[in-house]
N, C-alpha and C positions, 0 to 999 in steps of 0.2 A: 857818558852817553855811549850805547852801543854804538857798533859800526852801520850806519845803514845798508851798507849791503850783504848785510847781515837777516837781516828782519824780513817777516813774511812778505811785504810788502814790495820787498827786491824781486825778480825777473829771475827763476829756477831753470836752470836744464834739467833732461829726463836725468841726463848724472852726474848728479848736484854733489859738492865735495865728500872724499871718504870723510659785686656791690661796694661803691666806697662807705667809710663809718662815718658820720658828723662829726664837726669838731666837738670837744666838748663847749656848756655853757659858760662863762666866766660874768659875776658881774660886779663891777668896781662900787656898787651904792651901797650904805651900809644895808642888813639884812634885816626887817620888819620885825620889833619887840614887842612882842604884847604881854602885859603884865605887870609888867617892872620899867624903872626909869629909865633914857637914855645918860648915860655921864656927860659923853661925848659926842658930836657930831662931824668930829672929822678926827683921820685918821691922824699920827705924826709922819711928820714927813720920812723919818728913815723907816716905818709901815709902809706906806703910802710908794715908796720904791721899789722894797721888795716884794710888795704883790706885783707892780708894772715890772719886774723882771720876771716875773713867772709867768706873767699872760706871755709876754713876748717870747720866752722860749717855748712855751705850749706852740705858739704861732708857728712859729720855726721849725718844732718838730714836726707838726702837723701839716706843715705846708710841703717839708721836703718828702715826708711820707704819701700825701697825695700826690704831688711829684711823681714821685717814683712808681709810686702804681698809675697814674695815666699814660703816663711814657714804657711802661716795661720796662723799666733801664736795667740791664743786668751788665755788668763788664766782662762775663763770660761769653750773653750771647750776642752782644756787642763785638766781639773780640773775633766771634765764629761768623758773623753778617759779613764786619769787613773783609773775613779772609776770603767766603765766597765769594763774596760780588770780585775782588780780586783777581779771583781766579777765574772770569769769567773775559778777563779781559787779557790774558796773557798773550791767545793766538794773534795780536798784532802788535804788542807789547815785547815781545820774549826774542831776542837772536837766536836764531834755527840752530845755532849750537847748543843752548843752552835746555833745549828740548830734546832734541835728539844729538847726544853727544856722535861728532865722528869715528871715536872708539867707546865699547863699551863694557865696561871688568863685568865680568859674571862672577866671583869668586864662589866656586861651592856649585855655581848654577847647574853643571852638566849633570850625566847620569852618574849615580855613586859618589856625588859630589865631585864631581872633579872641575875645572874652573874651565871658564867661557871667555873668550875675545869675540866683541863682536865690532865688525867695522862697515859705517857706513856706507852703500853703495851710490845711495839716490834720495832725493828730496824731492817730494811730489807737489809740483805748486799748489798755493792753499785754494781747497773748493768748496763748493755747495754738497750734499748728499746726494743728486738726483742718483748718478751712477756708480755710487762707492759702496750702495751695501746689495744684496739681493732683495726681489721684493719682500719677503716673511723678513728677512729682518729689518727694512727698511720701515716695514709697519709696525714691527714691534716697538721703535723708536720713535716712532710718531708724536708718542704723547710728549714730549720732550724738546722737541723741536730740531734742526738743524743750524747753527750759526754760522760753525767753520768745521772743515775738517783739514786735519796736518797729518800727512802721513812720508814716512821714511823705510826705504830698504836696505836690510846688512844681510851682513854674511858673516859666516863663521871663518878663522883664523886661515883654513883648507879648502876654502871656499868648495863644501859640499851641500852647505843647506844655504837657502834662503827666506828671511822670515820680514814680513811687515808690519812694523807697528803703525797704529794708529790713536789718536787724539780727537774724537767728537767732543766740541764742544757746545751745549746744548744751550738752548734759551729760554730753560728751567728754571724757578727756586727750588729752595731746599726741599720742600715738601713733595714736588713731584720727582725729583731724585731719591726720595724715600722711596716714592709710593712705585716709580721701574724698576728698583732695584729691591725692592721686595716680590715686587713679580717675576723676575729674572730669576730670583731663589725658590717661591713657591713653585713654579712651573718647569724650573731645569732648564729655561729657554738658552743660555749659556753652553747647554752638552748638546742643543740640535743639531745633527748634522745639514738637515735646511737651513739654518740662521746661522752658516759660517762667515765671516766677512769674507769679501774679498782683497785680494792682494794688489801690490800695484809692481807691475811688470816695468822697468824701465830700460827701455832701449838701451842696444848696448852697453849692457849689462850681464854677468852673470844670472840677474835674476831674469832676464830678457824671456825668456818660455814660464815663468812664473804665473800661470794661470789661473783657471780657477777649478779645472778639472787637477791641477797638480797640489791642491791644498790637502794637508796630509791633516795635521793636528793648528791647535787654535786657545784662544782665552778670552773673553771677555768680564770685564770690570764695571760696574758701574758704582760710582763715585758718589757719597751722598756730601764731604768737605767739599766740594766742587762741582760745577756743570759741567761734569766731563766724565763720557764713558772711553773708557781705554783699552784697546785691543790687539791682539799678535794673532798673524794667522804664516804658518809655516809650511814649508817643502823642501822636497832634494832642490838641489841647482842645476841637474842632469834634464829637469824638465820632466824626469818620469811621472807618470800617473800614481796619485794615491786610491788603491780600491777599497780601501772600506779606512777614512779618516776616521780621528779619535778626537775628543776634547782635551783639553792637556793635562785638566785635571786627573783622567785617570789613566793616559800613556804617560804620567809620571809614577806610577806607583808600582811599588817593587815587584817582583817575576812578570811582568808581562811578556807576551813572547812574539807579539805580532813585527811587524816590517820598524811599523811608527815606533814602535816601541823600544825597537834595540836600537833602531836608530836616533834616538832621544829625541826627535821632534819633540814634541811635550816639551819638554826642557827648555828647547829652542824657545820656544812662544814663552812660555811660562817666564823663562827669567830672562829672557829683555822686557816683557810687558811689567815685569815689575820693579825693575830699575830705571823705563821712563818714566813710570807713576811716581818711583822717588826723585825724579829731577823733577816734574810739574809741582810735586807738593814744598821741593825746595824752593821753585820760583814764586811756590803760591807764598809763602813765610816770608817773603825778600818783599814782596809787592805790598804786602800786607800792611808791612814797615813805614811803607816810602808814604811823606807826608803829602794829603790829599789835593 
């Protein structure tokens, strides 16, 4: 059993630790002769068996085949049901370590590949959406719902950047996690600089000036294995103003030459937002397990 003071559910400071077919006919009476004699009017008994073991497996096949078509039973999407609903239930399920690690390897993550530490600063207690996204993006998630949201802030090793991950976990099925996260890709709603999350600034903190005017570069994910959209939105820890933010998708990409760009923000967002999403999809695998 986790530690409960571990779990969402514990008491946070702003800085929280670093058609079906018919069967067929079958009919056991002999079959109508016209013409000619009958010999016999009943069958022998070891006849007389082996047709009643063929009704009976007729029965059996035909019964587990409708079966299975009334039920849909597949053990694939069987297997992909319980992992969702699973993972639907983590934010009060899961030790806040085990979502957001207190350190976090980036190997590879930085610009040029070069690796990442990043260490938590703050654990923002768990909330409702009212005031966690701007309005345009708040409405762009709308159809989706709010449940919980978990969000953590780190820093880099030099404590020069500071970046927020977040965890929306939505009160979706699967289908409308398609249906946002096809809209998110038809549309670019992901690269708008209106629809950037915001951060969470925790007191006494390095990230303490961590605003919303200081958000430089950013990522969102939306989750179709899960109801959960996953987010990083980054900055210096100087508190400076970002003037013209980027998406992280393309202040990662090679010659850029802007501020965000040498300074790898991109990077930042980018590869902690995707090493949270491998701890939730490992907790989603663990939960998945556990018998119901």
């Amino acid at each position: 059993m986790p530690d409960p003071a571990l779990s969402w559910s514990a008491p946070y400071s702003d800085t929280g630790g670093v058609g079906s077919g018919r069967r067929p006919f079958v009919s056991l009476a002999q079959p109508d002769v016209y013409g000619r004699e009958v010999r016999s009017r009943s069958f022998s008994g070891r006849a007389l068996l082996a047709v009643a073991c063929a009704v009976l497996g007729l029965g059996l096949i035909g019964g587990a085949l409708t079966g299975s078509w009334l039920t849909g039973d597949d053990s694939g999407d069987l297997g992909a049901r319980t992992a969702f609903t699973a993972a639907g239930n983590l934010w009060h399920s899961v030790p806040v370590d085990q979502l957001f690690p207190p350190t976090v390897e980036g190997d590879g993550a930085g610009p040029g590949g070069a690796d990442r530490t990043w260490i938590r600063i703050a654990v923002a207690p768990d909330t409702g959406c009212a005031d966690a996204f701007d309005p345009l993006l708040r409405q762009a998630l709308a159809p989706v719902g709010c449940q919980r949201l978990l969000r953590a802030t780190y820093t880099d090793e030099t404590q020069s950047y500071v970046t927020t991950v977040g965890l929306l976990f939505t009160k979706a099925d699967e289908t409308a996690m398609n249906a946002l996260r096809t809209r998110f890709s038809k549309e670019k709603l992901d690269r708008r600089t209106d629809l950037m999350p915001r951060p969470y600034a925790a007191k006494n903190t390095v990230a303490a000036g961590f605003k919303d005017a200081q958000r430089a570069s950013w990522t969102i994910s939306v989750l179709t294995d899960a109801p959960v959209v996953a987010y990083a939105v980054s900055g210096w820890a100087d508190g400076r103003k970002a003037d013209t933010p980027q998406p992280a998708e393309e202040a990662i990409a090679p010659g850029g030459t802007t501020a965000v760009d040498q300074a790898g923000l991109g990077n930042e967002a980018k590869g902690l937002a995707d090493r949270v999403e491998r701890a939730l999809r490992k907790n989603v695998g663990s939960a998945a397990k556990q018998p119901s």
